[in-house]
N, C-alpha and C positions, 0 to 999 in steps of 0.2 A: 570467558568466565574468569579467568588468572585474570586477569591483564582488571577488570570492575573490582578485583577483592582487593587490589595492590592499590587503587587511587586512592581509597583515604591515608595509607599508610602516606603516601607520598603527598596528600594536602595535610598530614598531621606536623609531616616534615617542613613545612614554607614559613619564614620568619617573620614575623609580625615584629616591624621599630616602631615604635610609639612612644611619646611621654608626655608628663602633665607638670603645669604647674602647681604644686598642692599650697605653698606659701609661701612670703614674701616679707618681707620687714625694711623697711616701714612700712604700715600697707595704710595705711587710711586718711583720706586726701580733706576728708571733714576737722581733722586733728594732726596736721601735719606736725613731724617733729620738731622743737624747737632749740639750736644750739646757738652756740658761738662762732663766729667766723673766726678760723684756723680751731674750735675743737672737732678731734677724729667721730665720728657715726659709723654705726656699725652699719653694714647692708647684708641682709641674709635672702636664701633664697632656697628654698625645700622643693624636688624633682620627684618624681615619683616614675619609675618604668612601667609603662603601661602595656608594654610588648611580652614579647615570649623568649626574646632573646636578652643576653648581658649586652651593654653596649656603652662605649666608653664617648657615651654623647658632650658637647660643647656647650657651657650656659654663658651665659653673659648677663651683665647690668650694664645699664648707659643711663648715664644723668646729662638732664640739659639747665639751661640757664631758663630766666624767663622768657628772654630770645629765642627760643627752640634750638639755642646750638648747642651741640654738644659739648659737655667739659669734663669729663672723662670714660672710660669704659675699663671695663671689669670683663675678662675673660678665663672660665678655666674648663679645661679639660678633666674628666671625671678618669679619677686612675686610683687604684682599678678600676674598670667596668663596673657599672650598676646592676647587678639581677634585675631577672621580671622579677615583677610583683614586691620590689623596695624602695625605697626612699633614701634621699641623702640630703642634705645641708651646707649649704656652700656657703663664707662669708669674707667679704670684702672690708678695707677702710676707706671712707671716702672722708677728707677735709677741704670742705666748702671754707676756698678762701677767698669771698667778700661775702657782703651781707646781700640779704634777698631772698626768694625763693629758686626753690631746684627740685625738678619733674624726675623722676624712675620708670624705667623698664624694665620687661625682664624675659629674657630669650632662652629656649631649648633648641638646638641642632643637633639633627643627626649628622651631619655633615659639616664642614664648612660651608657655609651658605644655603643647607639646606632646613629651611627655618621647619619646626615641625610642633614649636609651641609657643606661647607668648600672652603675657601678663606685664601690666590690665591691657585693656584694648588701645588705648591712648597712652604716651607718657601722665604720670599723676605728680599734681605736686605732692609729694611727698616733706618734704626736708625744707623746712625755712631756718636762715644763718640769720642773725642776730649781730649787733652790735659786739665786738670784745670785748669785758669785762675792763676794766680800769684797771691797772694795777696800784694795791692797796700801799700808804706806806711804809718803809720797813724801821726806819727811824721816828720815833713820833717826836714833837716841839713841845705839847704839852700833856701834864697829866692829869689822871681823872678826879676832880675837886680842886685843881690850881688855881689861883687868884689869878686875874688876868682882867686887863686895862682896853677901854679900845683907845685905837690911836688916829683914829679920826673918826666921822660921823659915818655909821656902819648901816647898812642893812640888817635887817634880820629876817631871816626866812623860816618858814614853816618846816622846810627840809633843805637836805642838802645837795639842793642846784639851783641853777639860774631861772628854771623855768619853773619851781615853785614858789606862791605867793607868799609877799612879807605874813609876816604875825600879825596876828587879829587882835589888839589888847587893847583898852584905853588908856594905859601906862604908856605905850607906843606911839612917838610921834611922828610917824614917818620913816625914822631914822633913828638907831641908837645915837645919844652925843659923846661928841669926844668926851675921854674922860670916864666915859663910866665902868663902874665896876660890876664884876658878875665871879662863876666858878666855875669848871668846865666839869661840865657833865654826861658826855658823849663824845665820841670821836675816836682818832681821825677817820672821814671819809673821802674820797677824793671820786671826784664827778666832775664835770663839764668842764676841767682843765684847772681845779682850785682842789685846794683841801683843807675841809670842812671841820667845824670844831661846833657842839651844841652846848650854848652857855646859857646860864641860867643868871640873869643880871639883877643887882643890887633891886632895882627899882619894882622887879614883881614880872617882868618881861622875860621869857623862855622860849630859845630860835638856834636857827642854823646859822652862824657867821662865816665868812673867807679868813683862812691861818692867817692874811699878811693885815688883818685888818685888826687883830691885838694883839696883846704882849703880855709877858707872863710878869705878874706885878713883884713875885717873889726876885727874879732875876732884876728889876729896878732895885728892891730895896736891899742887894746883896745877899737875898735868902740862898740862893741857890748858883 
């Protein structure tokens, strides 16, 4: 009769390791994040102890390429110990340096190796790298309403780069001509390897030209 009263005491005592993954960041593969290749991302990852015991379990993150390899991993040890019944917040930097997409995981161990949770079921893309922004210039050539010449027969663009289309205008012959004058009214931008100046030209025609393509008319006539 001792010995039946004493066994729950003794299954009250047996320790349940358990835990969950409660969230993740980035978490949604419909909306992945979008950066720059080489800016930092944050990665987070919220645990919850789903046991009876404190345990100073192991999480991990792993990102892979679009190649399923991996290009780095995130590991920390939880110190202190988690209590049952809390939650904690871990968070890493990852910089994705090239452009493309990159998939996340996300691991609970009780042990080393011993896997005990895991989110999503699949790596997700999470994180797509982006193009590096251009850097802007720090010296500008001209300024905003400056007389400016072109100096040979120009393009003009709708915006500023090569892969948008000239201006639409019937003042527009293809090509500004040498020669003609305009005011600067926008700029600088620098894109596809030029930097870009938006002049507004004598003849009624308004476009994105290349800096090497005019001249600032005030610096001909010794204004400046």
């Amino acid at each position: 009769m001792g010995a039946l009263l004493s066994l729950p005491l003794l299954l009250s005592g047996c320790a349940k390791i358990s835990a969950a993954i409660q969230d993740y960041t980035p978490a949604d593969p419909d909306a992945p994040l979008e950066v720059a290749a080489g800016e930092p991302v944050e990665i987070t990852l919220t645990v919850a102890n789903t046991g009876n015991r404190a345990r100073a379990f192991l999480v991990e993150a792993k990102v892979f390429n679009v190649m399923n390899v991996e290009v780095q991993r995130f590991s920390t040890r939880l110190d202190p110990p988690l209590p049952p019944k809390e939650t904690r917040t871990i968070s890493w930097t990852f910089v994705p340096e090239t452009e493309g997409p990159y998939f996340l995981q996300f691991y609970v161990y009780k042990d080393e190796g011993a896997l005990i949770a895991q989110a999503p079921e699949l790596p997700a893309q999470l994180i797509v790298a982006t193009a590096p922004a251009e850097p802007q210039p720090t010296g500008a050539k001209f300024e905003l309403g400056e007389r400016v010449r072109v100096m040979e027969n120009l393009n003009v663009r709708q915006g500023p780069s090569t892969s948008q289309p000239e201006v639409e205008d019937p003042d527009y012959p293809g090509y500004m001509p040498t020669g003609s004058l305009g005011n600067v009214v926008e700029g600088p931008v620098i894109a596809d390897g030029y930097t870009w100046w938006k002049v507004e030209f004598d003849r009624g025609v308004t476009g994105w030209c290349v800096e090497d393509g005019i001249e600032s008319l005030d610096v001909l006539l010794g204004r400046k």
